[in-house]
HTML snippet that shows the backbone in 3Dmol.js (N, CA, C, O; Angstrom):
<script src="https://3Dmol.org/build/3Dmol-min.js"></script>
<div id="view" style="width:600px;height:400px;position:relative"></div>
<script>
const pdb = `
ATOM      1  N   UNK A   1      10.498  -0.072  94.556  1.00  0.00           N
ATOM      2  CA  UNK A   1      11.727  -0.660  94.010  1.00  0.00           C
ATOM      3  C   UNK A   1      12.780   0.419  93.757  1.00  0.00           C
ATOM      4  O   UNK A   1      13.970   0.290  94.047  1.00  0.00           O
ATOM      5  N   UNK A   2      12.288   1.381  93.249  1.00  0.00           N
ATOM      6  CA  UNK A   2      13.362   2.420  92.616  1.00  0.00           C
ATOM      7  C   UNK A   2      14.018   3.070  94.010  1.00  0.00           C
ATOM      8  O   UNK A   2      15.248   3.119  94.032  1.00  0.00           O
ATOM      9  N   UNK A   3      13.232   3.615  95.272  1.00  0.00           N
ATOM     10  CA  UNK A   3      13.380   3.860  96.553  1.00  0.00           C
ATOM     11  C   UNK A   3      14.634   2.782  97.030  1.00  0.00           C
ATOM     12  O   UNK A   3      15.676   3.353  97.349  1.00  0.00           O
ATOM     13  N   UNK A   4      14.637   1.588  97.093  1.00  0.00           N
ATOM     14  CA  UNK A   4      14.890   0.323  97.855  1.00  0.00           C
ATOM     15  C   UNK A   4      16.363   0.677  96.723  1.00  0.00           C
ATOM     16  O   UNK A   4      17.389   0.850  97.382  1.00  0.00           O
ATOM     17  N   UNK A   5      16.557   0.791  95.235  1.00  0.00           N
ATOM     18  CA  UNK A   5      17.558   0.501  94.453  1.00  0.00           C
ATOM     19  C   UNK A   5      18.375   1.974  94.680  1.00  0.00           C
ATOM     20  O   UNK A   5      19.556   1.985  94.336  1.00  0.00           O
ATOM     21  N   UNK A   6      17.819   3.157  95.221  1.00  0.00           N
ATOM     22  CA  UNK A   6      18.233   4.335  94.962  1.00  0.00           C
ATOM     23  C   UNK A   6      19.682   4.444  96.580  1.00  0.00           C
ATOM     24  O   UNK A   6      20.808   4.903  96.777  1.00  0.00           O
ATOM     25  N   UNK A   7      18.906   3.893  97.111  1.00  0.00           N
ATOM     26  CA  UNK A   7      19.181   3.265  99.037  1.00  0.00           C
ATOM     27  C   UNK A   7      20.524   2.596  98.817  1.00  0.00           C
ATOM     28  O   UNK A   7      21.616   3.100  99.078  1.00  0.00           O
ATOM     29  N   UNK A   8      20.278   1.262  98.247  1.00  0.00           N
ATOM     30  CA  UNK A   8      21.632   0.807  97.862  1.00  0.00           C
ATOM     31  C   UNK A   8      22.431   1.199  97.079  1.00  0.00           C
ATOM     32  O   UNK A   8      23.535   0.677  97.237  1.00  0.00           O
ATOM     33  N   UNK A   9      22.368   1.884  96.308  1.00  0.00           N
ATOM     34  CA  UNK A   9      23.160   2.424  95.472  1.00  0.00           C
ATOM     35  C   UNK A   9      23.742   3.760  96.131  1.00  0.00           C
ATOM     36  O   UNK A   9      24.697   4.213  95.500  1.00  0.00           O
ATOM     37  N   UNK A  10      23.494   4.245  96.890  1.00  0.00           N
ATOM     38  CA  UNK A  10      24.058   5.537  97.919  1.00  0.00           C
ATOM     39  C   UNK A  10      24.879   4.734  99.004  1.00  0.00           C
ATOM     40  O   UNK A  10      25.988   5.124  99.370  1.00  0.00           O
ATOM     41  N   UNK A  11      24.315   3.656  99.473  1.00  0.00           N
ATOM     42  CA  UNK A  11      24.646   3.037 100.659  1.00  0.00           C
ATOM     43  C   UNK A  11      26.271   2.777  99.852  1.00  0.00           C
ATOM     44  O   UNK A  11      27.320   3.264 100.273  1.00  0.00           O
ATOM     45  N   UNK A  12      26.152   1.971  98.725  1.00  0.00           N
ATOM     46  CA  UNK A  12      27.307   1.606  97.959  1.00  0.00           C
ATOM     47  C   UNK A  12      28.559   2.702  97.832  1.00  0.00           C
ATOM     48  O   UNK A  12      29.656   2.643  98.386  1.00  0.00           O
ATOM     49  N   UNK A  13      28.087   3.634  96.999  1.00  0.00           N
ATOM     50  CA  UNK A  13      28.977   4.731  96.988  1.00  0.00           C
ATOM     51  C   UNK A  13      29.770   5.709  98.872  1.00  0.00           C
ATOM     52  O   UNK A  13      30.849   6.296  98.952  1.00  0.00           O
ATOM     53  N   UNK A  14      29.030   5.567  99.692  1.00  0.00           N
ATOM     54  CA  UNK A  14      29.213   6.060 100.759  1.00  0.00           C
ATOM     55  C   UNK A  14      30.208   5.089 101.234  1.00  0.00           C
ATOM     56  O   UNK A  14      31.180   5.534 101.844  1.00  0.00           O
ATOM     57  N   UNK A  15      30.068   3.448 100.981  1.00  0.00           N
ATOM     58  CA  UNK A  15      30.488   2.727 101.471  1.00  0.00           C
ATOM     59  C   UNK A  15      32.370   2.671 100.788  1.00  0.00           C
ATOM     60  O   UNK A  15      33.363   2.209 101.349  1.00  0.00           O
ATOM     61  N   UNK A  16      32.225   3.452  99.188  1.00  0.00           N
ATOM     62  CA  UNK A  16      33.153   3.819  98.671  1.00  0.00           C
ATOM     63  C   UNK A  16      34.259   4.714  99.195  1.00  0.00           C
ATOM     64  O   UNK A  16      35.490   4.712  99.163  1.00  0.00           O
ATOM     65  N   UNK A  17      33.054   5.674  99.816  1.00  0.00           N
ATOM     66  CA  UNK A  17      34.222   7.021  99.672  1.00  0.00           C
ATOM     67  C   UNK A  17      34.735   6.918 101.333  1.00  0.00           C
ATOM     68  O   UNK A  17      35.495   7.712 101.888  1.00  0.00           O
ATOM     69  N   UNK A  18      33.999   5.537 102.031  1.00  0.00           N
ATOM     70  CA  UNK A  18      34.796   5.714 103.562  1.00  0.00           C
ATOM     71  C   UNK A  18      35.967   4.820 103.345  1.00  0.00           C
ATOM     72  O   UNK A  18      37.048   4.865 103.932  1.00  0.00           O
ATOM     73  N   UNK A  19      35.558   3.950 102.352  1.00  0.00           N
ATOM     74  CA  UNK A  19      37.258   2.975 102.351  1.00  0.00           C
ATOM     75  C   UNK A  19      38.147   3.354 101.494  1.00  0.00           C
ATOM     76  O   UNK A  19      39.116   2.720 101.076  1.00  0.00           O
ATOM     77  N   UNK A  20      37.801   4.400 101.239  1.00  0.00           N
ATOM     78  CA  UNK A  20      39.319   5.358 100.129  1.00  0.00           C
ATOM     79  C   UNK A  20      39.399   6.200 100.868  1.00  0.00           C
ATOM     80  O   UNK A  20      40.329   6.971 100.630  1.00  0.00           O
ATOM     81  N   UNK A  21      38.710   6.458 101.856  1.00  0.00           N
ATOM     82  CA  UNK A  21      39.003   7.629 103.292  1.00  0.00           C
ATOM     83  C   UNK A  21      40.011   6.750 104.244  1.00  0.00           C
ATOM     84  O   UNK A  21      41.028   7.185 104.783  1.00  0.00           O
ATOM     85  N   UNK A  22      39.505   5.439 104.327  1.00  0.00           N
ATOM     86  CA  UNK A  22      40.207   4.609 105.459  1.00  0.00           C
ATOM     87  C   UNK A  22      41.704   4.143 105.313  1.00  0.00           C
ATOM     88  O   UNK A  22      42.551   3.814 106.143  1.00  0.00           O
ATOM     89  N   UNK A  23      41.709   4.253 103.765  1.00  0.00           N
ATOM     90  CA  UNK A  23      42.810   3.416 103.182  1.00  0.00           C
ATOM     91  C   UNK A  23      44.064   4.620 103.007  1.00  0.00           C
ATOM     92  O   UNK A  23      45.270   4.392 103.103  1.00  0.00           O
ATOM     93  N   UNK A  24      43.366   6.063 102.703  1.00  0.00           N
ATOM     94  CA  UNK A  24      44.326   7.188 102.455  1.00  0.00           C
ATOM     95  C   UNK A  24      44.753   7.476 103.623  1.00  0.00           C
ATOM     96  O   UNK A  24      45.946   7.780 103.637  1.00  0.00           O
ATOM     97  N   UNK A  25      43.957   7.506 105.121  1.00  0.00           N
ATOM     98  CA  UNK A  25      44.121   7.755 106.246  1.00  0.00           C
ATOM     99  C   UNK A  25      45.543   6.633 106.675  1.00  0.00           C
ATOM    100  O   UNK A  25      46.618   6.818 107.246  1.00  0.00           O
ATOM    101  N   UNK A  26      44.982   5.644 106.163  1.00  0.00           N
ATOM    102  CA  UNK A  26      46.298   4.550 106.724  1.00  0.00           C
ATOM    103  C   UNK A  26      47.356   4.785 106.535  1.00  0.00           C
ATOM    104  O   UNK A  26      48.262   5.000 107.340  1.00  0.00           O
ATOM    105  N   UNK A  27      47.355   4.765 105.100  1.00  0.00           N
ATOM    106  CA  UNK A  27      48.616   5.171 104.804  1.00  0.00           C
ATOM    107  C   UNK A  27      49.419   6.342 104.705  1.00  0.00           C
ATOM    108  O   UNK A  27      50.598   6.346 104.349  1.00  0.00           O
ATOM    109  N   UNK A  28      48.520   7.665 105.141  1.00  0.00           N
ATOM    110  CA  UNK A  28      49.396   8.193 105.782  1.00  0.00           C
ATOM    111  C   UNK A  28      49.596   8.085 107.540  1.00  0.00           C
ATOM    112  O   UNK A  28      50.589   8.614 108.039  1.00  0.00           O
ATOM    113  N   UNK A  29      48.956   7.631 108.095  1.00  0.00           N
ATOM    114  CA  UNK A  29      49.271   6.859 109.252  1.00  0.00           C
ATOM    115  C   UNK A  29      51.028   5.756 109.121  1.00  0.00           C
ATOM    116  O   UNK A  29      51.966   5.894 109.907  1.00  0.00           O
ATOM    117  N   UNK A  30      51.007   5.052 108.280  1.00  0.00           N
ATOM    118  CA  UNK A  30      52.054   4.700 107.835  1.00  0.00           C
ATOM    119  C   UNK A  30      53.073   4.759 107.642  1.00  0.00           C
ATOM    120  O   UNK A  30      54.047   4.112 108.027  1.00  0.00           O
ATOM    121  N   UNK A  31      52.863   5.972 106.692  1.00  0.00           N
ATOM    122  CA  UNK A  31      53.858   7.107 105.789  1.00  0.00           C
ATOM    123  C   UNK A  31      54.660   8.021 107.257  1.00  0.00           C
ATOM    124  O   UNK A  31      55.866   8.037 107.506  1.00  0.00           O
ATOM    125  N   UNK A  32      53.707   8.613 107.932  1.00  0.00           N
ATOM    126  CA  UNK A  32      54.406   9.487 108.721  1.00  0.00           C
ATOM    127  C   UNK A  32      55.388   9.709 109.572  1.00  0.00           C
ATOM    128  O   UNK A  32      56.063  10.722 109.755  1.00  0.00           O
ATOM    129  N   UNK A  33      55.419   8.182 110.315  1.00  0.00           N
ATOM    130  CA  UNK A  33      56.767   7.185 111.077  1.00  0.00           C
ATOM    131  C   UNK A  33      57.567   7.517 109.989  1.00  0.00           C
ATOM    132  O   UNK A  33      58.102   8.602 109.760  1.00  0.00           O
ATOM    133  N   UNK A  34      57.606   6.454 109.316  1.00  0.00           N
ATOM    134  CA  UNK A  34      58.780   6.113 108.199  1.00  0.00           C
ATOM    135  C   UNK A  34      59.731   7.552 108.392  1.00  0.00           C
ATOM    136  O   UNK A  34      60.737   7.712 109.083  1.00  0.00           O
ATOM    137  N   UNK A  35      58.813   8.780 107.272  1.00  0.00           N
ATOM    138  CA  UNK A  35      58.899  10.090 107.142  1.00  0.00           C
ATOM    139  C   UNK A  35      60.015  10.815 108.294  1.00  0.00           C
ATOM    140  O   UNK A  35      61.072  11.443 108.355  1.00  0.00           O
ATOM    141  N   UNK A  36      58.937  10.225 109.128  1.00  0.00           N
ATOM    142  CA  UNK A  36      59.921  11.646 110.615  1.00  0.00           C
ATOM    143  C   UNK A  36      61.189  10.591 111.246  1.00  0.00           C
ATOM    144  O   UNK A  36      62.034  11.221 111.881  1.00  0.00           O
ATOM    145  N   UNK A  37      61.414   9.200 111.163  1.00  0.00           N
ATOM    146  CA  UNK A  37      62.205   8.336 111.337  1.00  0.00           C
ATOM    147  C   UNK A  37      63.753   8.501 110.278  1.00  0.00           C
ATOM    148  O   UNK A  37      64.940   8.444 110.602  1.00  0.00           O
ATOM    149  N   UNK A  38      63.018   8.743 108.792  1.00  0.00           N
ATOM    150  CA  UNK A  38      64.229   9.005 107.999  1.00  0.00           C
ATOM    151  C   UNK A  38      64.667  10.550 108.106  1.00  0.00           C
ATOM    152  O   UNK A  38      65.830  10.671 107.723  1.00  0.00           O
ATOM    153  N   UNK A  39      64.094  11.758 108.508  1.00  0.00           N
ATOM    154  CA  UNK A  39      64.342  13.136 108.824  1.00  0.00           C
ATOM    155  C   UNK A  39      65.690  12.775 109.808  1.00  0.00           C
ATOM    156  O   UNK A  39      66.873  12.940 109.509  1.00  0.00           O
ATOM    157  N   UNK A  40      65.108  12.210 111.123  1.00  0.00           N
ATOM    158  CA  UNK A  40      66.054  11.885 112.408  1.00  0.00           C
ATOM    159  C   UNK A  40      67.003  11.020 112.047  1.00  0.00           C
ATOM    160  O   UNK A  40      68.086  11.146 112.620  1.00  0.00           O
ATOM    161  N   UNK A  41      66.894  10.217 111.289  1.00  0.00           N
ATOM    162  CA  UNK A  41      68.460   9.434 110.540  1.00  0.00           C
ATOM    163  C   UNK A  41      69.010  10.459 110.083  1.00  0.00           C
ATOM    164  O   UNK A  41      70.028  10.711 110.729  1.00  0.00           O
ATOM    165  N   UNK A  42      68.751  11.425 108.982  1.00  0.00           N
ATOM    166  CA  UNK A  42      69.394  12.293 108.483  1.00  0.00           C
ATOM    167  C   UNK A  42      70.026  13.479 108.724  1.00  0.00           C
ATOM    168  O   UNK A  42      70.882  13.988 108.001  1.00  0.00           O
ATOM    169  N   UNK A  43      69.444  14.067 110.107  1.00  0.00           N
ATOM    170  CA  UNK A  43      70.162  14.742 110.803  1.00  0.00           C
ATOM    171  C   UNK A  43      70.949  14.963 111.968  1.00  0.00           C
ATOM    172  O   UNK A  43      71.448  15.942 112.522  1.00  0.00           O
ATOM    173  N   UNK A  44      70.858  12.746 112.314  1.00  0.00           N
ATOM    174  CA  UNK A  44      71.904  12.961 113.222  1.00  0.00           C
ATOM    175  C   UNK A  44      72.911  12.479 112.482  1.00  0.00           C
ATOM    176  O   UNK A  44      73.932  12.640 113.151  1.00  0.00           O
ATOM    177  N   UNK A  45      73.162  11.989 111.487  1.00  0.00           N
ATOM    178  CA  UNK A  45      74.247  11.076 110.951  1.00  0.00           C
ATOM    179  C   UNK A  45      75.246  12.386 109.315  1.00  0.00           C
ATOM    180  O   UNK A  45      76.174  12.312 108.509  1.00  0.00           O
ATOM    181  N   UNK A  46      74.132  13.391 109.774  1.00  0.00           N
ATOM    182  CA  UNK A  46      74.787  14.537 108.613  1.00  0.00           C
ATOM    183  C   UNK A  46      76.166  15.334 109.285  1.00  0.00           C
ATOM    184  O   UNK A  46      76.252  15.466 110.505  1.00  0.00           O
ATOM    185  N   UNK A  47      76.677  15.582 108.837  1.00  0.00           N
ATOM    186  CA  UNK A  47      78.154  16.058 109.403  1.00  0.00           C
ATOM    187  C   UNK A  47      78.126  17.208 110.174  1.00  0.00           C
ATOM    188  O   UNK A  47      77.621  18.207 109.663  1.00  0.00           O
ATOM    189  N   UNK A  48      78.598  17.275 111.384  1.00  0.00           N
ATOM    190  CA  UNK A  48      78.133  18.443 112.858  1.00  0.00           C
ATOM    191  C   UNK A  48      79.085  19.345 112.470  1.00  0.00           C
ATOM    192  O   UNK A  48      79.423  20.019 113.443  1.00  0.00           O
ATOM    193  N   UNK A  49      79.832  19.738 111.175  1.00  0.00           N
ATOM    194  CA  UNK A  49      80.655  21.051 111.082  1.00  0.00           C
ATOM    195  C   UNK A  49      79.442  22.201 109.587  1.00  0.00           C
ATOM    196  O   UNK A  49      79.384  23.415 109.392  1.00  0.00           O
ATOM    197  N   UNK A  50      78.535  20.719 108.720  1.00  0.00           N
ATOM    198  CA  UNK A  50      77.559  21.601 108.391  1.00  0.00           C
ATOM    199  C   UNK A  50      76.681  22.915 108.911  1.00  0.00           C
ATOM    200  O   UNK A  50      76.275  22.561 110.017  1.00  0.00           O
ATOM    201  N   UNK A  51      76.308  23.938 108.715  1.00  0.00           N
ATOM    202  CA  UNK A  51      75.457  24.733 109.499  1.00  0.00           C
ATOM    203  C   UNK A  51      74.105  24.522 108.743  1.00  0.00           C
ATOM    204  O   UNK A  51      73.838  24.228 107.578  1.00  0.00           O
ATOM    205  N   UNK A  52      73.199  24.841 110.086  1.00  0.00           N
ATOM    206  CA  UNK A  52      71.671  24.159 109.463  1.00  0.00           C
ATOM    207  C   UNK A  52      71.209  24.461 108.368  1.00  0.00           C
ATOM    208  O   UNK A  52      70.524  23.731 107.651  1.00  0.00           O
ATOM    209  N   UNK A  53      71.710  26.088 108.050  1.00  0.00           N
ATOM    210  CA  UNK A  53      70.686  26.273 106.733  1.00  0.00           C
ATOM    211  C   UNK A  53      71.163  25.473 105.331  1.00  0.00           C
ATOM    212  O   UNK A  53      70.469  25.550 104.318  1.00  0.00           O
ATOM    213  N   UNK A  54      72.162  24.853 105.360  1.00  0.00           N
ATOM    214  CA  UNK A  54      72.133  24.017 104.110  1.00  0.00           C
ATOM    215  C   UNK A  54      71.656  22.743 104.150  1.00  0.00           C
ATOM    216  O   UNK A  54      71.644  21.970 103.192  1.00  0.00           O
ATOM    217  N   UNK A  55      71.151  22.455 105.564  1.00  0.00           N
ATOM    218  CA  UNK A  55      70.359  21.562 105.413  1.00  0.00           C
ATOM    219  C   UNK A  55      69.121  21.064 104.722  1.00  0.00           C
ATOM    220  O   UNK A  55      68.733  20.016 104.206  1.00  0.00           O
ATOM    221  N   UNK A  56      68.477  22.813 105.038  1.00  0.00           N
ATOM    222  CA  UNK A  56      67.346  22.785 104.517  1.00  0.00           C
ATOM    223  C   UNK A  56      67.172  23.260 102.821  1.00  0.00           C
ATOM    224  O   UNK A  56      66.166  23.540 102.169  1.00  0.00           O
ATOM    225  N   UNK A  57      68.324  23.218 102.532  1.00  0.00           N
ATOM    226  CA  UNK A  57      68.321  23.233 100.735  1.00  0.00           C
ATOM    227  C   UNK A  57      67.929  22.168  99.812  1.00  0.00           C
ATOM    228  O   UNK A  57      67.990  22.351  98.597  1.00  0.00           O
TER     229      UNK A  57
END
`;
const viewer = $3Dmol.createViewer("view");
viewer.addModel(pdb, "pdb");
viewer.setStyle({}, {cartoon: {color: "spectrum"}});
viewer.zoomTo();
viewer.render();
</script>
C-alpha cells in the first residue's frame, strides 16, 4: 500500500511540475509575438530624425 500510495503521490507532483512547465512555456510562447510585434510598431512609427541610441534609453 505505502509503495502503490508513494507511486501516486510522485506520479501527482510530476504531473504538477509538467503543467506549470507547460503553462509557463505557453505563455511565453504567447508573450513573445506580442513582445517583438510591439518592438516593430515602435520603431517604425518612432520619428526617423531620432538617432538610435536614444532609443534604447
Amino acid at each position: 500500500m505505502g509503495l502503490g500510495n508513494s507511486f501516486w503521490f510522485s506520479g501527482f507532483v510530476l504531473l504538477w511540475f509538467w503543467s506549470g512547465f507547460v503553462f509557463s512555456y505557453s505563455s511565453l510562447v504567447l508573450f513573445f509575438p506580442f513582445f517583438f510585434l510591439f518592438c516593430f510598431f515602435l520603431f517604425c512609427h518612432s520619428p526617423s530624425q531620432k538617432p538610435p541610441s536614444t532609443l534604447l534609453i
